[in-house]
C-alpha positions as CSV (number, residue, x, y, z in Angstrom):
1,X,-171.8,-22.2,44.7
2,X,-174.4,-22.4,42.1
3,X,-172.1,-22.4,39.3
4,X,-169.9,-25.3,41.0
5,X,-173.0,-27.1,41.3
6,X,-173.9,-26.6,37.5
7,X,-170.1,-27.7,36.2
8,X,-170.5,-31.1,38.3
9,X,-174.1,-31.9,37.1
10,X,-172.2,-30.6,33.2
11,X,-169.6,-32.9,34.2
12,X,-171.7,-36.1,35.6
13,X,-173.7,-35.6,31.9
14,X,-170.6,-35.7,30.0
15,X,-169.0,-39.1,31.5
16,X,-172.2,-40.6,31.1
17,X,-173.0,-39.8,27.3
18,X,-169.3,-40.7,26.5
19,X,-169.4,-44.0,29.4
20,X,-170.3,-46.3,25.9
21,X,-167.8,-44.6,23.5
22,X,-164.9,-44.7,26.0
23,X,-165.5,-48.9,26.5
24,X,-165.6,-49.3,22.4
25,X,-162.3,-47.5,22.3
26,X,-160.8,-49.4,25.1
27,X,-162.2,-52.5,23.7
28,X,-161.1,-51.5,19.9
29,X,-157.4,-50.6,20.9
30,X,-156.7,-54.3,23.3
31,X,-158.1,-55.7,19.8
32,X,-161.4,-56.9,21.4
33,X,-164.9,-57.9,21.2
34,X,-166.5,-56.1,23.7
35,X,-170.1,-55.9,21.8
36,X,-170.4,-59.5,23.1
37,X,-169.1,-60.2,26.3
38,X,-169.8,-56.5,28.6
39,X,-173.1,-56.1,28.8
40,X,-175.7,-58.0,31.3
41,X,-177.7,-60.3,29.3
42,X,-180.7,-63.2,30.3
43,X,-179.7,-66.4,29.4
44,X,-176.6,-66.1,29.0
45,X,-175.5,-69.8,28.9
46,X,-179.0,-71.1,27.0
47,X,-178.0,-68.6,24.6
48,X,-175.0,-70.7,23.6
49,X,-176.4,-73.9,24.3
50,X,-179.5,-73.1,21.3
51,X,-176.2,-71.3,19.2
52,X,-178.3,-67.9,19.4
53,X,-175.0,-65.9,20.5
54,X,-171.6,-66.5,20.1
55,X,-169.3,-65.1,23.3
56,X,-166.2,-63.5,23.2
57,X,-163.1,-66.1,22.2
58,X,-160.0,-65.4,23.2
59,X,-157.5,-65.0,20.2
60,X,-155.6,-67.8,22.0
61,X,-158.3,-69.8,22.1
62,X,-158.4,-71.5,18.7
63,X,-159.2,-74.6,19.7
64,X,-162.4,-73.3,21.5
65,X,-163.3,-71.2,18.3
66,X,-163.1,-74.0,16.1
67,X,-165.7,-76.1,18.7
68,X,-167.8,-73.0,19.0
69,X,-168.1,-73.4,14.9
70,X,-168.7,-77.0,14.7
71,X,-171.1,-76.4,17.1
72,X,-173.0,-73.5,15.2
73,X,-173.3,-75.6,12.0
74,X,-174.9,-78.8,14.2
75,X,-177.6,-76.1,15.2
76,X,-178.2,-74.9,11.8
77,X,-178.3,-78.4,10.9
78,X,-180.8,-79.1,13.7
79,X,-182.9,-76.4,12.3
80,X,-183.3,-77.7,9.4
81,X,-184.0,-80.8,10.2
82,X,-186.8,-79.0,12.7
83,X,-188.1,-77.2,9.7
84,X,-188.4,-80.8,7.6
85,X,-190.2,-83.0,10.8
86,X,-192.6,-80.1,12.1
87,X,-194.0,-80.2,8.1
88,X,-193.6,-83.9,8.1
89,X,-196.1,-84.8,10.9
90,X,-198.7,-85.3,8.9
91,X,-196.9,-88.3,7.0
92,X,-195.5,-89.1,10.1
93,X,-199.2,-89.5,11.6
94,X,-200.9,-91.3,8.4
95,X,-198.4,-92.6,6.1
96,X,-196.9,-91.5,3.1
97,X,-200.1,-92.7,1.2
98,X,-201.7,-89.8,-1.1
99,X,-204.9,-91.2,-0.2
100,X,-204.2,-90.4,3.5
101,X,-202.9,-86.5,3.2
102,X,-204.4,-84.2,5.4
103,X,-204.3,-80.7,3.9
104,X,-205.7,-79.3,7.1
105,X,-202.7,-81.0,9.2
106,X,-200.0,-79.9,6.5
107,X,-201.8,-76.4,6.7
108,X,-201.4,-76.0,10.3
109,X,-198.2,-77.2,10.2
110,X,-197.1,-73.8,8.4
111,X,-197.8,-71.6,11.5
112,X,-196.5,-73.8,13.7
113,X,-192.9,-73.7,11.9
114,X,-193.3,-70.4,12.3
115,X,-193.7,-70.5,15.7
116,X,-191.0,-72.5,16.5
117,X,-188.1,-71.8,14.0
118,X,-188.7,-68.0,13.6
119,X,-187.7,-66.7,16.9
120,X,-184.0,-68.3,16.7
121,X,-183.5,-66.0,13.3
122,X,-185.0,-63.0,14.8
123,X,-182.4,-63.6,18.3
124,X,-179.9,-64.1,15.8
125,X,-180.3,-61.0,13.5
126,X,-181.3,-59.0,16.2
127,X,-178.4,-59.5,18.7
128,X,-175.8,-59.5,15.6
129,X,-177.1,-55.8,15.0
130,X,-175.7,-54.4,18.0
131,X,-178.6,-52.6,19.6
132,X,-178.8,-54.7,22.4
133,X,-175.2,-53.8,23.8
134,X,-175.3,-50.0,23.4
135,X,-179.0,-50.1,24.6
136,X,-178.1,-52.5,27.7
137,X,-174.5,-50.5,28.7
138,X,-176.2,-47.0,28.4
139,X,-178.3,-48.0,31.8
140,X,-175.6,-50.5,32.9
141,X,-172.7,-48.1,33.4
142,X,-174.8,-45.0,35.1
143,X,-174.2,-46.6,38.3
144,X,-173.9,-49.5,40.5
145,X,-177.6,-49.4,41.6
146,X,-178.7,-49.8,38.0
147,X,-176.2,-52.6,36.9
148,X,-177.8,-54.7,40.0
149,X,-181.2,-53.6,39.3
150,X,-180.2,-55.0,35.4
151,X,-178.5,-58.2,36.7
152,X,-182.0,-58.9,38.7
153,X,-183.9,-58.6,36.1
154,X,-181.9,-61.0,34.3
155,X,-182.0,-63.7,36.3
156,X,-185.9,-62.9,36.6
157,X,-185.9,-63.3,33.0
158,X,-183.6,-66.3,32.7
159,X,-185.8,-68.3,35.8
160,X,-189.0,-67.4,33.3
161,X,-187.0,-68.5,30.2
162,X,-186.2,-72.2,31.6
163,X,-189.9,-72.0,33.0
164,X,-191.8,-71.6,30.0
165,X,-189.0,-74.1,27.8
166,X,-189.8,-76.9,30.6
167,X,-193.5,-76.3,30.2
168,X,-193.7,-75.5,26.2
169,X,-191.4,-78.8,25.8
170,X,-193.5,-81.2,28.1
171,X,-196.9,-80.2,26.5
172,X,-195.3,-80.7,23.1
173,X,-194.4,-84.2,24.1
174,X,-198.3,-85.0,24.8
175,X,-199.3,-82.9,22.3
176,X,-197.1,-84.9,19.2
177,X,-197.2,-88.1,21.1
178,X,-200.0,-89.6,19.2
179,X,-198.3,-89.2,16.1
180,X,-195.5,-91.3,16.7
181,X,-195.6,-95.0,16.5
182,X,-191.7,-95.8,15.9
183,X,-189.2,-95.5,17.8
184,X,-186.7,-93.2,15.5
185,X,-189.9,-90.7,15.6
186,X,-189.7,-90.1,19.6
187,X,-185.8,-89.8,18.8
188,X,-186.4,-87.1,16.2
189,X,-189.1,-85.3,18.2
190,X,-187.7,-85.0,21.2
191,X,-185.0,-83.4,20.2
192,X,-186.7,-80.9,18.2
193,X,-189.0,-80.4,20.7
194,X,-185.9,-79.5,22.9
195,X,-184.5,-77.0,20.5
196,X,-187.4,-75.1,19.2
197,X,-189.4,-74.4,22.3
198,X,-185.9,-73.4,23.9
199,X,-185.7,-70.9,21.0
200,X,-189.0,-69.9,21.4
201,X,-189.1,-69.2,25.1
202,X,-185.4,-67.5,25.2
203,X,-186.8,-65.0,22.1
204,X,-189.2,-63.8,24.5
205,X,-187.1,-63.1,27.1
206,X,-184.8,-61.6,25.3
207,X,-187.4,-59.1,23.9
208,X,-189.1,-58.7,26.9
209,X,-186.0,-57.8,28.6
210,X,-185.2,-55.0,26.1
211,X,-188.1,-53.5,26.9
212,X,-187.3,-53.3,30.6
213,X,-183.9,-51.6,29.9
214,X,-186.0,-49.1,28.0
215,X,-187.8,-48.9,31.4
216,X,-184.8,-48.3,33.4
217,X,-183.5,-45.4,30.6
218,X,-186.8,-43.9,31.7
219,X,-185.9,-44.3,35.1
220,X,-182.6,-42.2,34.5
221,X,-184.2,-39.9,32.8
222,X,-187.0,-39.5,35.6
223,X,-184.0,-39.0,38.5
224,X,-182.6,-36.5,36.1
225,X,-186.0,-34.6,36.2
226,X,-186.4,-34.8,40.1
227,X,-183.1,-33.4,40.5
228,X,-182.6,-29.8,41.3
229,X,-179.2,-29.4,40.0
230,X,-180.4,-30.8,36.7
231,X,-181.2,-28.3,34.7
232,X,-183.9,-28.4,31.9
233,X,-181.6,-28.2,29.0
234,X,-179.8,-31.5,30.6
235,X,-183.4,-32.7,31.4
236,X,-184.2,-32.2,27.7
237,X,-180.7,-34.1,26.6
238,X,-181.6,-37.2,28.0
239,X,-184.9,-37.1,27.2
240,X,-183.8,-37.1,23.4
241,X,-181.6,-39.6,24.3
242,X,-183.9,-41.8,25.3
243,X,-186.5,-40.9,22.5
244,X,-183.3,-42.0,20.0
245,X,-183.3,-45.2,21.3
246,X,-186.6,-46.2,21.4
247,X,-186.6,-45.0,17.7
248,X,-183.7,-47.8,17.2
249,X,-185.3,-50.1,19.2
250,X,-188.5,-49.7,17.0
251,X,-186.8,-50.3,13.7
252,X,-185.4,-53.7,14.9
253,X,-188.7,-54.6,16.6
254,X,-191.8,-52.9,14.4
255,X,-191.7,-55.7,11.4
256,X,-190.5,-58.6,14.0
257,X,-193.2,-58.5,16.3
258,X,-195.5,-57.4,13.8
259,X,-194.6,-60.0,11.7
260,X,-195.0,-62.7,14.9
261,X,-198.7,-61.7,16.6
262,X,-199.8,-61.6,12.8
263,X,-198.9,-65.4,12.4
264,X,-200.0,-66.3,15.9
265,X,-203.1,-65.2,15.4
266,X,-203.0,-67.0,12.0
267,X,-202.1,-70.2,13.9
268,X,-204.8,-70.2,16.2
269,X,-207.5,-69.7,13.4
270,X,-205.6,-72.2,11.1
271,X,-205.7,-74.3,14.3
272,X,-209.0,-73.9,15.4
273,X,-210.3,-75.3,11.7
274,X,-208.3,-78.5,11.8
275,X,-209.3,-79.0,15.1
276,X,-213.2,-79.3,14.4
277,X,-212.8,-80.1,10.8
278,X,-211.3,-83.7,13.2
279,X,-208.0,-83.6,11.6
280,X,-206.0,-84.3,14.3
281,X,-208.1,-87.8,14.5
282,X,-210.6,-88.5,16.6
283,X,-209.0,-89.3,19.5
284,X,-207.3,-85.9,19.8
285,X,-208.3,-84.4,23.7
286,X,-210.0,-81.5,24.3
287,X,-207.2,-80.0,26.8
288,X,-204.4,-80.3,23.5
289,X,-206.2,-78.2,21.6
290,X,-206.8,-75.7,24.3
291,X,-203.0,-76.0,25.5
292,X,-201.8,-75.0,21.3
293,X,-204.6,-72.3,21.8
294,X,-203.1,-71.3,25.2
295,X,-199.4,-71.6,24.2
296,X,-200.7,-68.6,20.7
297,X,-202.1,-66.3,23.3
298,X,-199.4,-66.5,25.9
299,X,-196.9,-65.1,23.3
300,X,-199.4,-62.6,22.0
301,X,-199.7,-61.4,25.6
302,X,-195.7,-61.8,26.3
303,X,-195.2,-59.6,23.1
304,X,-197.9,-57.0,24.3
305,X,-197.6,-56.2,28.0
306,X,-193.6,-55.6,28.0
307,X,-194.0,-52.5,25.1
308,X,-197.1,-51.6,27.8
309,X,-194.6,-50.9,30.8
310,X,-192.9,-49.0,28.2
311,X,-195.4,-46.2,27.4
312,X,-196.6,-46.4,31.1
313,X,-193.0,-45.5,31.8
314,X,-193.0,-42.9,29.2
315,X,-196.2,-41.3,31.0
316,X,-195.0,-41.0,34.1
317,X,-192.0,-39.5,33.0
318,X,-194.0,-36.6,31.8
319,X,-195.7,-36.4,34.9
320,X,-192.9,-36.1,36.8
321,X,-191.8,-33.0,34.4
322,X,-195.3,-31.7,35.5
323,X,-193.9,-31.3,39.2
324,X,-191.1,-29.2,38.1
325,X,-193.9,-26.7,36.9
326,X,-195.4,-26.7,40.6
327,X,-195.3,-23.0,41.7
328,X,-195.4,-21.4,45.7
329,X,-197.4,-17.9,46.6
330,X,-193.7,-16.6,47.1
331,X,-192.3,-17.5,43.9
332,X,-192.2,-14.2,41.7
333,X,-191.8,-15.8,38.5
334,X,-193.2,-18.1,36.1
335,X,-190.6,-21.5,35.9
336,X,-190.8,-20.6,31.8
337,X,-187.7,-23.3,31.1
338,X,-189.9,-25.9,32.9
339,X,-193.2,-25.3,31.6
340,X,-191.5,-25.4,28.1
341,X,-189.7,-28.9,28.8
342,X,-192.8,-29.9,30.2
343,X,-194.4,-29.1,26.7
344,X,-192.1,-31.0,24.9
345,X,-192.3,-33.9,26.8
346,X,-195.9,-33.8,26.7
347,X,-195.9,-32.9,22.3
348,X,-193.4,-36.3,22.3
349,X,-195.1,-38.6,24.6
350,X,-198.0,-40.4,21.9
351,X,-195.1,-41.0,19.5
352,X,-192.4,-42.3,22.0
353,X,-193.1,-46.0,22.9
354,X,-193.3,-49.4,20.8
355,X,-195.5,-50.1,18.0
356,X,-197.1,-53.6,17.1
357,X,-198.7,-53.5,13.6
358,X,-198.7,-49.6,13.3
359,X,-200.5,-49.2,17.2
360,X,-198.6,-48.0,20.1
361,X,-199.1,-50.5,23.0
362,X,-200.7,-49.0,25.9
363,X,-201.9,-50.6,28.9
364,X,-205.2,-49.3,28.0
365,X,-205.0,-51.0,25.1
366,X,-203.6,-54.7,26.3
367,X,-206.6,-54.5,28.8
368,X,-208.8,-54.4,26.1
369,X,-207.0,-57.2,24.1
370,X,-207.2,-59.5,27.1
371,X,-211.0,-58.8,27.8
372,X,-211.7,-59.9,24.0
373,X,-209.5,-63.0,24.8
374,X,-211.1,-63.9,27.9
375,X,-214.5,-63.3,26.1
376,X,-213.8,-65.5,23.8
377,X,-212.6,-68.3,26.2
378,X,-215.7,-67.9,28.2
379,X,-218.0,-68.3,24.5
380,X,-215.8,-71.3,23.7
381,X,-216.5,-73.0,26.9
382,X,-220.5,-71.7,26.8
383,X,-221.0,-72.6,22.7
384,X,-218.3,-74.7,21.1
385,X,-217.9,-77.6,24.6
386,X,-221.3,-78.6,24.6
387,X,-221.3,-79.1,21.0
388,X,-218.7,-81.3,21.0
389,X,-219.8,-83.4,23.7
């Protein structure tokens, strides 16, 4: 009985570490693209819409392919022509008079670009990579209860995407609004408003999203542990597995994210100098400068928590390999397989996770991130306000 029990569990882990390979084969020999079109992703239609992902085109489709391509090069030219107006605000503001250049508005204009126009290369080179789809199918094709739980989370993520693109865009329109004073500039700005915010909040879902599949990898490997059939060698398989692909994950990620608090945090300093040093004008409000303040630290957070849930995950996957160590009075023997899994879990568990800048995001440690943010909030409103007024 025991050994029938052991060649199904043997079995069960086979077809799932070759579920993946047997699709690409499949996929390969009909002479499709199945990196694009099998796995569950967020956004799947704003994806297109922004030219962040091209779907699978029918070979019979050439008409389709060709409007998919003309397409493609209108958003490249649209991010261009984002890249030339978010610099340009300052002339757009005051002139094109020397006399009138503002090298703290063309300074600040730097991050924001940044801000804006980076995440539609990092979708772009990250997606094109193919991470997302082996990382995405390994936890969509264990079973039917993980493919819904992956399709929820989804839509969760796409209803958060649209949320933060309607909110990002509108306080963009008040916050560039008095700038403009022709009517070709609320033409041009709209619709780069439109664009780059859209990039901007479907970059974090995106990201955010990945890291939640990495929490549901966790998930499989934590119903592997709980499992009596499983035994620890199996246990052990898929926690190396896992470990792989949050190492894979990490290379596409560490210099991306990195790369992104490092120049948020740059914008809100950069920011926080034109601001008082009255670039902006005069007549610039209060509530814009803490909504571009707000809209820095809302991505910082975005970027911290997800990789958080991660090594939380992570953590309570070694706990639960704890309980397989629980002993009885009766038991005559020492569970050595499980105490030795359970050591190797634990040895693996402070470099497993996602790092930002060369740290490993904790929870611990975006607690202590958002204290310093609300501190400084609180000092802002206590010293700087009263100042000003």
């Amino acid at each position: 009985m025991t050994e029938r029990m052991s060649g199904e569990s043997n079995a069960e882990l086979y077809h799932q570490h070759n579920s993946f390979a047997s699709i690409n084969e499949l996929g390969a020999s009909a002479g499709c693209n199945y990196s694009t079109d099998i796995c569950i992703r967020p956004c799947y239609y704003a994806l297109q819409v922004l030219g962040m992902w091209t779907p699978y085109v029918q070979n019979d489709s050439t008409v389709k392919e060709v409007l998919y391509k003309i397409y493609y090069v209108f958003i490249r030219f649209i991010w261009l022509i984002s890249l030339v107006a978010v610099m340009s605000l300052d002339f757009v503001h005051y002139g094109f008079k020397e006399k009138e250049v503002h090298f703290a508005d063309l300074m600040n204009s730097v991050p924001t670009c940044l801000n804006l126009l980076c995440p539609f290369v990092f979708t772009k080179i990250y997606l094109k990579r193919g991470q997302f789809t082996k990382l995405v199918t390994s936890v969509q094709n264990v079973s039917l209860q993980y493919q819904t739980r992956l399709r929820k989370r989804a839509q969760f993520y796409t209803w958060l995407s649209v949320t933060l693109w309607l909110l990002s865009a509108t306080f963009f329109v008040f916050h560039w609004k008095p700038f403009f004073s022709r009517i070709w500039h609320y033409v041009v700005y709209t619709i780069v408003m439109v664009y780059t915010t859209g990039w901007w909040a479907v970059w974090l879902s995106i990201y955010a999203f990945v890291c939640h599949v990495h929490c549901l990898q966790i998930d499989v490997l934590i119903d592997s542990i709980r499992s009596k059939e499983a035994t620890a060698v199996q246990v052990l398989y898929k926690q190396q597995h896992l470990r792989n692909s949050l190492e894979r994950t990490q290379k596409d990620f560490n210099s991306i994210i990195s790369f992104a608090i490092s120049y948020h945090a740059l914008d809100i300093i950069i920011f926080s100098f034109a601001y008082y040093d009255s670039a902006f004008g005069k007549n610039y409000e209060l509530w814009q400068y803490a909504g571009g303040v707000a809209f820095d630290l809302v991505t910082i957070l975005i970027k911290l928590f997800p990789p958080a849930l991660v090594a939380a995950a992570v953590h309570h996957s070694v706990s639960e390999a704890a309980k397989r160590c629980d002993v009885t009075p009766l038991m005559e023997k020492m569970p050595d397989e499980d105490m030795r899994l359970f050591q190797y879990m634990t040895s693996c568990e402070h470099d497993m996770g996602l790092k930002i800048l060369g740290i490993r995001i904790t929870v611990e440690l975006v607690g202590t991130i958002l204290m310093t943010i609300v501190t400084a909030a609180v000092s802002f409103v206590a010293f700087v306000v009263p100042r000003l007024e």
